[in-house]
C-alpha positions as CSV (number, residue, x, y, z in Angstrom):
1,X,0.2,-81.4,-7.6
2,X,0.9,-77.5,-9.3
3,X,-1.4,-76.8,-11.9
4,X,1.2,-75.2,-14.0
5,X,4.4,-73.5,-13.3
6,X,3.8,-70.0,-14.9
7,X,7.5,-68.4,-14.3
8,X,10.4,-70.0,-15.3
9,X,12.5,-71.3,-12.2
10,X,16.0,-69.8,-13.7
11,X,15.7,-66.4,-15.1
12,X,12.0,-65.4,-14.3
13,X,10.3,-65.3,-17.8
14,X,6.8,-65.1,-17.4
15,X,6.0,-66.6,-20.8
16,X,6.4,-70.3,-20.3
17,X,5.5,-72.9,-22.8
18,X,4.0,-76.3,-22.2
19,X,5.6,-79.3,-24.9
20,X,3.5,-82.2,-23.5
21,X,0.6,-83.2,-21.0
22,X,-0.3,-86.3,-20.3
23,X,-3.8,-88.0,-18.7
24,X,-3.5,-89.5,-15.5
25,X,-5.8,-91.7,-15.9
26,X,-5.1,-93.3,-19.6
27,X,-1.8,-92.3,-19.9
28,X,-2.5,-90.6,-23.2
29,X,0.3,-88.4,-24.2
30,X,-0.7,-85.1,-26.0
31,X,2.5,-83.3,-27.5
32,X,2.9,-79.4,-29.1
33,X,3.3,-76.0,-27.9
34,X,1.0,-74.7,-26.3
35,X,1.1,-71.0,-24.1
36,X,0.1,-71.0,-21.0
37,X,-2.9,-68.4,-20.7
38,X,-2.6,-65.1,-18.8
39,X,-5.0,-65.2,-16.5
40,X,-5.7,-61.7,-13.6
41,X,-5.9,-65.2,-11.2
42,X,-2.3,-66.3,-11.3
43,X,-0.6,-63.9,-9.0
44,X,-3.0,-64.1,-6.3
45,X,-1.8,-66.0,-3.1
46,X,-3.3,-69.0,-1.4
47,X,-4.8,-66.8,1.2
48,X,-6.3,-64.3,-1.5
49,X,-7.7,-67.3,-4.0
50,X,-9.4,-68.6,-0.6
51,X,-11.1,-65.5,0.2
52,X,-12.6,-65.1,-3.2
53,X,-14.1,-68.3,-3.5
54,X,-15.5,-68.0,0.3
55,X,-16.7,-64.4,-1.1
56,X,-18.9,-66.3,-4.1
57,X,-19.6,-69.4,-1.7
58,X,-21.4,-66.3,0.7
59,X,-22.2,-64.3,-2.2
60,X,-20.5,-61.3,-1.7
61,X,-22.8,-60.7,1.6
62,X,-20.3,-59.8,4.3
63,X,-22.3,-60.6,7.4
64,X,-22.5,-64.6,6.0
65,X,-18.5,-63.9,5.8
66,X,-18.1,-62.3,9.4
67,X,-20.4,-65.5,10.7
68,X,-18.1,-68.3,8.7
69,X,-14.6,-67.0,9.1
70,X,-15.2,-65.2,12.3
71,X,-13.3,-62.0,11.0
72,X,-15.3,-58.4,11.6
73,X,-16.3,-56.5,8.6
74,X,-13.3,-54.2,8.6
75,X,-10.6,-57.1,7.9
76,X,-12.7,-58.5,5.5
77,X,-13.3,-55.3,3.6
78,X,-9.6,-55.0,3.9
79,X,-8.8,-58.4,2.1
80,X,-11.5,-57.5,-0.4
81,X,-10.2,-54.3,-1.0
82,X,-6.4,-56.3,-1.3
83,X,-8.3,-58.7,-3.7
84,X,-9.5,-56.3,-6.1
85,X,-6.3,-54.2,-6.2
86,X,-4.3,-57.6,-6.8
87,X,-6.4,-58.3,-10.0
88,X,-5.4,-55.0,-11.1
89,X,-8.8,-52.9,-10.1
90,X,-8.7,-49.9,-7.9
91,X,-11.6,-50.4,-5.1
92,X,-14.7,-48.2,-5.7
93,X,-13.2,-45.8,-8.4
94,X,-15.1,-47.6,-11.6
95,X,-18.6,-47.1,-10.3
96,X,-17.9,-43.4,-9.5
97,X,-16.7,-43.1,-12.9
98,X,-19.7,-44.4,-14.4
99,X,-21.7,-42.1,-12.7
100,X,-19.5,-39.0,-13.4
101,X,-19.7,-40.0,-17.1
102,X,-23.6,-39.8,-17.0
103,X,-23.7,-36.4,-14.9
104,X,-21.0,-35.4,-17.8
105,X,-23.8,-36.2,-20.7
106,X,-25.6,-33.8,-18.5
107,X,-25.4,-30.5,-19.9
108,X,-25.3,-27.8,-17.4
109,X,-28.7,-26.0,-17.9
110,X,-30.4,-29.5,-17.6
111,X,-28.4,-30.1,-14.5
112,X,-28.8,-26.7,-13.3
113,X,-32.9,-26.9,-14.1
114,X,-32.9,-30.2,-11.8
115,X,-30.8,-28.3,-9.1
116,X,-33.3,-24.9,-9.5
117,X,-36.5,-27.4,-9.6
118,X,-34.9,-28.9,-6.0
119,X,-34.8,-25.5,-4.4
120,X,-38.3,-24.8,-5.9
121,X,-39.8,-27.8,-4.1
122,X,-40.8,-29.1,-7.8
123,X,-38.5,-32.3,-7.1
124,X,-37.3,-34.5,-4.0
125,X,-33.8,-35.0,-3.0
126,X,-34.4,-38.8,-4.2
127,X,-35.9,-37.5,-7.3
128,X,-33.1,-35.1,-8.1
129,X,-30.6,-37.5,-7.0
130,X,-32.1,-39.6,-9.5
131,X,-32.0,-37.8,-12.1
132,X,-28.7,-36.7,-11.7
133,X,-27.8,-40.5,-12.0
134,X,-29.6,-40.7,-15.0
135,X,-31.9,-43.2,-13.0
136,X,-35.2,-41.4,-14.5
């Protein structure tokens, strides 16, 4: 059995509206309007919902993937790359923005001091790096 139908079979509409549902079980009857929710979920194929939940079941740890679907880490980066776009992400561009916004709070004599303090030997790579981050 569909969950839900969330397009309207004639013209498209994306805003359908359920009148009545009914329990299985009891055959109690519940009537009204009520609007179907907008979920990022609902326009992901069979194929894509199945990957996700294997991606939980594994916990995101791609060699438990490889292993279980037999699929090399490429193609499964791939379909989690698909994934992400398809709930209306773009792969790997938040985290990098969240660290550009910290180097940004950075003003440039502080980031220059950290840079001058590298050359100097006063600070590791990791330390700088760090830093940089805002990870100190």
């Amino acid at each position: 059995m569909q969950k839900y139908i969330n397009k309207c079979l004639y013209c498209g509409n994306n805003e359908m509206i359920i009148r009545e549902i009914e329990c299985p079980n009891c055959g109690v009857h519940v009537s009204g309007t009520f609007q179907i929710p907008d979920t990022p979920f609902e326009n992901l194929s069979e194929k894509q919902v199945g990957f996700m939940l294997n991606y939980i079941r594994c916990e995101g740890r791609f060699n438990r993937l490889e292993e279980e679907l037999n699929l090399s880490y490429p193609t499964l980066r791939n379909r989690l790359n698909d994934l992400i776009l398809a709930l209306g992400f773009d792969p790997g561009k938040e985290s990098v923005a969240e660290d550009e916004e910290f180097v940004n709070q950075l003003s440039s004599d502080e980031r220059k001091q950290i840079l001058d303090d590298l050359h100097d030997g006063k600070l590791s790579f990791d330390e700088a790096q760090k830093k940089l981050k805002g990870e100190v």
